[in-house]
C-alpha positions in Angstrom: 7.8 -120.6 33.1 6.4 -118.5 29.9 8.2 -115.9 29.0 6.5 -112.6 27.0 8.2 -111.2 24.5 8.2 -107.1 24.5 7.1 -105.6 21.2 9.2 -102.0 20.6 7.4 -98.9 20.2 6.1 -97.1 17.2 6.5 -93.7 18.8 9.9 -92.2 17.5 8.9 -93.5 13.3 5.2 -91.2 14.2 7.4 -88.3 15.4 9.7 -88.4 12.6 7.0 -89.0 10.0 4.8 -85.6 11.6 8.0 -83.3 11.3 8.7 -84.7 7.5 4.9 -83.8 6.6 4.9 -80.6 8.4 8.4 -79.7 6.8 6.1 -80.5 3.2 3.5 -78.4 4.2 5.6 -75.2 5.4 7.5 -75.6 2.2 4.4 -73.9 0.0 4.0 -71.0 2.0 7.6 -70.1 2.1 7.9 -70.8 -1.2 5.4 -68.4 -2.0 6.5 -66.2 0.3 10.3 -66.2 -1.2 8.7 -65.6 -4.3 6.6 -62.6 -3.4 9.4 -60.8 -2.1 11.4 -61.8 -5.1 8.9 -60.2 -7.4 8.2 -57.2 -5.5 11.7 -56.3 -5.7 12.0 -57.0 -8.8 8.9 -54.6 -9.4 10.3 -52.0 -7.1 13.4 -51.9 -9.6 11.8 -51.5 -12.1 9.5 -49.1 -10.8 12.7 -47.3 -9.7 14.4 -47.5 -13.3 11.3 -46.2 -14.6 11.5 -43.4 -12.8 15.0 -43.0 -13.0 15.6 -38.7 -13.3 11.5 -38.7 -13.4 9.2 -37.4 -11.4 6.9 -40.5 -9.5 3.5 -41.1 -10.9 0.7 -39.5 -9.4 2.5 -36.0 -8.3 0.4 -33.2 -9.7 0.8 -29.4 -9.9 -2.5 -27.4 -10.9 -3.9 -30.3 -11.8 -1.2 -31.7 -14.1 0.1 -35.2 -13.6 3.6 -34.6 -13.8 4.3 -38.5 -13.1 6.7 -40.2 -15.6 8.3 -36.7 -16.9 11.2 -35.3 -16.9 12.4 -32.0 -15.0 12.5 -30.4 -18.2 9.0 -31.8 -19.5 7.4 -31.0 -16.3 8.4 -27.6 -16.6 6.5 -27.0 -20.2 3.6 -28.5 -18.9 3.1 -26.5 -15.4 4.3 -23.4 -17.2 1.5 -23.9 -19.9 -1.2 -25.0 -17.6 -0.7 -21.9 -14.9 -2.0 -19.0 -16.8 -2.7 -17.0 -14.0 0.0 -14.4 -14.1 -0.3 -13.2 -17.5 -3.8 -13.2 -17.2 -5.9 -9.7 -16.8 -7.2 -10.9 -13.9 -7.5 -7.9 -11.4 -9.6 -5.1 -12.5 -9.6 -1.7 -10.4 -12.8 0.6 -10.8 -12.7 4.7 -9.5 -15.6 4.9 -7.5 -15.8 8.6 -8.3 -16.1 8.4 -11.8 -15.6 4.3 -12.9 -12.6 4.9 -14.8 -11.5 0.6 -15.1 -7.8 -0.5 -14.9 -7.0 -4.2 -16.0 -3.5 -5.1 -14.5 -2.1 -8.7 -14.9 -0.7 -10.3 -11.8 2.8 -10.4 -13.3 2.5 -6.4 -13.4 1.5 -5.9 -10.3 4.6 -8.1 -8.8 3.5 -12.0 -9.1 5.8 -14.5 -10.8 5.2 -18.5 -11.1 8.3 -20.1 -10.2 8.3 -22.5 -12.2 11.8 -24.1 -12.1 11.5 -24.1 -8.1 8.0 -25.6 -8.3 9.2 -28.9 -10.6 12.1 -29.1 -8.3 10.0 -29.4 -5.5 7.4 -32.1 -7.2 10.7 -34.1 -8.3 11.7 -34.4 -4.4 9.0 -36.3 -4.0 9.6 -39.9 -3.1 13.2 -39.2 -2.7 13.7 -37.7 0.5 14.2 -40.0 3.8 14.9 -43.4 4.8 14.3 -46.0 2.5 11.1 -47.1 3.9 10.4 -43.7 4.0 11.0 -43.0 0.3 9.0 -46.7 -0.6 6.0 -45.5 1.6 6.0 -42.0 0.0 5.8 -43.4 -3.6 3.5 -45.9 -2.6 0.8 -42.9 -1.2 1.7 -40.5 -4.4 0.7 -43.4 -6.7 -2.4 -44.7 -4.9 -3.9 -41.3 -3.8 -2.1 -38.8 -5.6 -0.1 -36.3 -4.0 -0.4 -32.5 -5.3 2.2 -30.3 -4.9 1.5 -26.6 -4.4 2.8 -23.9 -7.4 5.8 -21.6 -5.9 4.2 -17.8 -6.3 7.1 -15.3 -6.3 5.8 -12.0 -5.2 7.5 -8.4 -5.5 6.2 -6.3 -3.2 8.6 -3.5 -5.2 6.8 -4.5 -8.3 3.4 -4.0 -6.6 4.5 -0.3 -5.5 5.6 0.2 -9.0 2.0 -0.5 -10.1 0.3 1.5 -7.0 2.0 4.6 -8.6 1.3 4.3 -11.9 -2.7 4.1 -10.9 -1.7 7.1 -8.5 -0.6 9.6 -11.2 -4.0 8.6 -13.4 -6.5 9.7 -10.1 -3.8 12.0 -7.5 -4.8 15.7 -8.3 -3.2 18.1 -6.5 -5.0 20.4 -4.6 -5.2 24.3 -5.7 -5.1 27.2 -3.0 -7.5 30.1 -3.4 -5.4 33.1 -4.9 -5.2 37.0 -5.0 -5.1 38.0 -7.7 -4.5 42.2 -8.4 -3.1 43.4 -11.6 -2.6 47.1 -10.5 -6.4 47.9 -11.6 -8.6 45.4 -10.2 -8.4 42.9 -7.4 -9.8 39.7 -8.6 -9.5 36.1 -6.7 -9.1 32.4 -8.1 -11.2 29.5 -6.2 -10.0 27.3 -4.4 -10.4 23.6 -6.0 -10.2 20.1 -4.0 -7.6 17.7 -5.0 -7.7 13.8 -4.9 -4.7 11.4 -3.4 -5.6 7.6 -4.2 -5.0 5.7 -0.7 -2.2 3.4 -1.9 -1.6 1.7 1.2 -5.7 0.5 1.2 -5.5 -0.8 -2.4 -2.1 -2.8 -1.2 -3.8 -4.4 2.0 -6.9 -5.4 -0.3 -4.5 -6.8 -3.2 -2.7 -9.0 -1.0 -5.4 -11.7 0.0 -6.7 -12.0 -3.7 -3.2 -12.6 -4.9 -2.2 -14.5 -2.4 -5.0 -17.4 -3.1 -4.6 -16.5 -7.2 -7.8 -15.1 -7.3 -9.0 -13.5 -9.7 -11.0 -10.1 -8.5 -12.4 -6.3 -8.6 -11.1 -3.7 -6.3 -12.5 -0.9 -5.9 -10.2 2.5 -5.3 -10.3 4.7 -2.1 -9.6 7.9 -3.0 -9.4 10.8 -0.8 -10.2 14.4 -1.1 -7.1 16.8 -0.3 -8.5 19.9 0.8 -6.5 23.3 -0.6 -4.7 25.1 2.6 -6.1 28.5 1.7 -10.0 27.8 0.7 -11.0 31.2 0.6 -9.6 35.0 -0.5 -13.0 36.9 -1.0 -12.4 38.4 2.5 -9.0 39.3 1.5 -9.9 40.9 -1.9 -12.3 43.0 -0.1 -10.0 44.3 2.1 -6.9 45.0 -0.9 -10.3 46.6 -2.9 -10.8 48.9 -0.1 -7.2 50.0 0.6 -6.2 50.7 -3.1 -9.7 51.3 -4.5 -9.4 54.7 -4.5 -6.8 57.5 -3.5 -6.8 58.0 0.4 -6.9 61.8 1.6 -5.2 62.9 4.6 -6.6 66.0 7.3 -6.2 67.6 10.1 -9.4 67.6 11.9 -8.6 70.7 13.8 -5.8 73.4 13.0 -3.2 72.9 15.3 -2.4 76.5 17.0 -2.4 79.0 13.2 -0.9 75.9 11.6 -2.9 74.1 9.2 -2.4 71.5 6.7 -4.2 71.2 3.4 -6.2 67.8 2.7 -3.4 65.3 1.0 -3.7 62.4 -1.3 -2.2 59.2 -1.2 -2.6 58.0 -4.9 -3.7 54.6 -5.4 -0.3 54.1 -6.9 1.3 54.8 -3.7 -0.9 52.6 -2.1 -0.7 49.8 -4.5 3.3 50.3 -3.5 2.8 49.8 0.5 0.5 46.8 -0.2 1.8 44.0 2.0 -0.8 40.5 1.4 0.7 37.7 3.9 -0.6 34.1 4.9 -1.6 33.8 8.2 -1.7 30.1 9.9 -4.7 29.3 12.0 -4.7 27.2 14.9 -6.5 24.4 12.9 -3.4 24.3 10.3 -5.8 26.1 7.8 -4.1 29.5 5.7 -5.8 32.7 5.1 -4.5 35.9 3.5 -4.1 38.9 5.9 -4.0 42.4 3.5 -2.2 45.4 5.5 -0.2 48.2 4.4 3.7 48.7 5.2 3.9 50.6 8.3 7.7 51.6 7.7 7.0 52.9 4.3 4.2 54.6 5.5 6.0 56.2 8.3 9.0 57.6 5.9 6.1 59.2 3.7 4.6 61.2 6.8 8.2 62.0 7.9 8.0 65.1 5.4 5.3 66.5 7.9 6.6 66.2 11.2 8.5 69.8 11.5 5.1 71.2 10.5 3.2 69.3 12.8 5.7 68.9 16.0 4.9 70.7 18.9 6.7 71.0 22.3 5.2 68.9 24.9 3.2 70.6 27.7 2.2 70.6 31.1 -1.1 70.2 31.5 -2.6 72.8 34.2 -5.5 72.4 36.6 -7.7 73.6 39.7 -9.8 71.9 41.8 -13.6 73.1 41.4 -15.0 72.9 45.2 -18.6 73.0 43.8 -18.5 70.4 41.8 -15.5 68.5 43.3 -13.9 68.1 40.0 -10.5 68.7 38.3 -10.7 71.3 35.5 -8.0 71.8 32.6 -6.6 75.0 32.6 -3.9 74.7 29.9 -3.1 73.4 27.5 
């Protein structure tokens, strides 16, 4: 009988031999790998150090890269670069006669914060997680990342402003006057005042400001009309009381009693003068011109014994013709 011999298999060496080249070939790309991360740590460090009490590169305020400078630095720069304040920037024009006012922002209340607006741009990249933070410095210095300028506005300021403009234009408005100087009655016109409308010129300001625009407002000013508007009736009236003297009469003697005519001097008259203001239903004033009824009433009190008489019965019959009452006496 022939025996066979068996020849062992090559199977396990192959194995062993596949995982040793595939442990070669893994070795590169990990390699690389380690060393990647290595180096863009090492970058990150030292993009971290650089920046060390910096603000990151590509933050911008106004249009001023602030990346790489200091708190201090940044300041300067935005402060230089943001004019807009202290700049004669809004212009207000009187439509009624275009009288111009040029008024800086800072004097009508607006202030650049610039201490709060470098604090904020320094923030940037340093708030959050750390991936957070990485990703954040990573967009500011690949697209940029502006920051907007803190405007401080006072609204007191503003009103401070409004008034001063207020006391060049407000005119107050002047009531038509009597005017008698014991000879002649006379009377002053009436004139129209003007009150600038404050509160329109603040809503208008506020947008402009607000976007640090510059612009040209112009004023709404209002007519204030006079209460009393006209006294010609009135100084008609005064000319007719104390014009001339006024004589007194009986029109028919009283019994044999009889007064002779009497005359009130214009003096006299002048003296019992009374000119009031009268309000009409529509708020308006006029002047109403009478004469004192007491005084005038103590003055006639010298002729009442001469002029009393006794009431009397008054006497009739009836007419039957004509069917009518007739006065007998008095």
């Amino acid at each position: 009988m022939q025996m066979t011999g068996t020849t062992p298999s090559a199977e396990p060496n192959t194995g062993r031999s596949t995982l040793r080249n595939l442990g070669w070939f893994l070795i590169i790309p990990f390699s690389a790998l380690v060393i990647m991360s290595l180096t863009a740590s090492l970058v990150y460090t030292g993009y971290q150090e650089k920046h060390a009490d910096k603000i990151y590169t590509g933050v911008q305020i106004w249009g001023v890269e602030l990346g790489e400078m200091t708190v201090a630095e940044a300041e300067t720069a935005v402060a230089a670069a943001f004019p807009y304040p202290q700049s004669d920037t809004i212009r207000f024009v009187n439509p009624a006669d275009g009288t111009e006012w040029a008024l800086s922002p800072a004097e009508l209340g607006v202030s650049f914060d610039a201490a709060a607006t470098v604090a904020a741009a320094y923030e940037i990249g340093r708030e959050g997680g750390p991936s957070e933070r990485m990703r954040t410095q990573f967009d500011a210095w690949y697209y940029g990342h502006p920051v907007a300028p803190v405007v401080i506005f006072d609204e007191g300021q503003l009103d401070t402003a409004l008034a001063g403009l207020a006391n060049s234009i407000d005119k107050p408005a002047i009531d038509a006057e009597l005017l008698y100087d014991g000879e002649t009655v006379s009377y002053q016109p009436a004139e129209t005042g003007l009150a600038l409308d404050r509160a329109d010129a603040r809503a208008r300001l506020l947008s402009p400001i607000g976007n640090l625009n510059a612009v040209e407002i112009e004023l709404r000013v209002e007519e204030v009309l006079p209460a009393i508007t006209d006294t010609s009736a009135a100084a008609a009236a005064v000319e007719n009381v104390v014009g001339t003297p006024m004589t007194l009469y009986l029109a028919e003697p009283l019994d044999d009693a009889d007064l002779l005519p009497i005359e009130i001097t214009r003096d006299q008259l002048v003296r019992w003068l009374r000119i009031e203001t009268e309000s009409a239903a529509d708020g308006s004033l006029s002047y109403q011109v009478s004469l004192d009824q007491n005084g005038l009433q103590d003055w006639l009190r010298q002729f009442e014994d001469q002029l009393y008489r006794e009431p009397v019965r008054a006497r009739f019959y009836f007419d039957d013709p004509t069917q009518e009452l007739v006065l007998v006496e008095p």
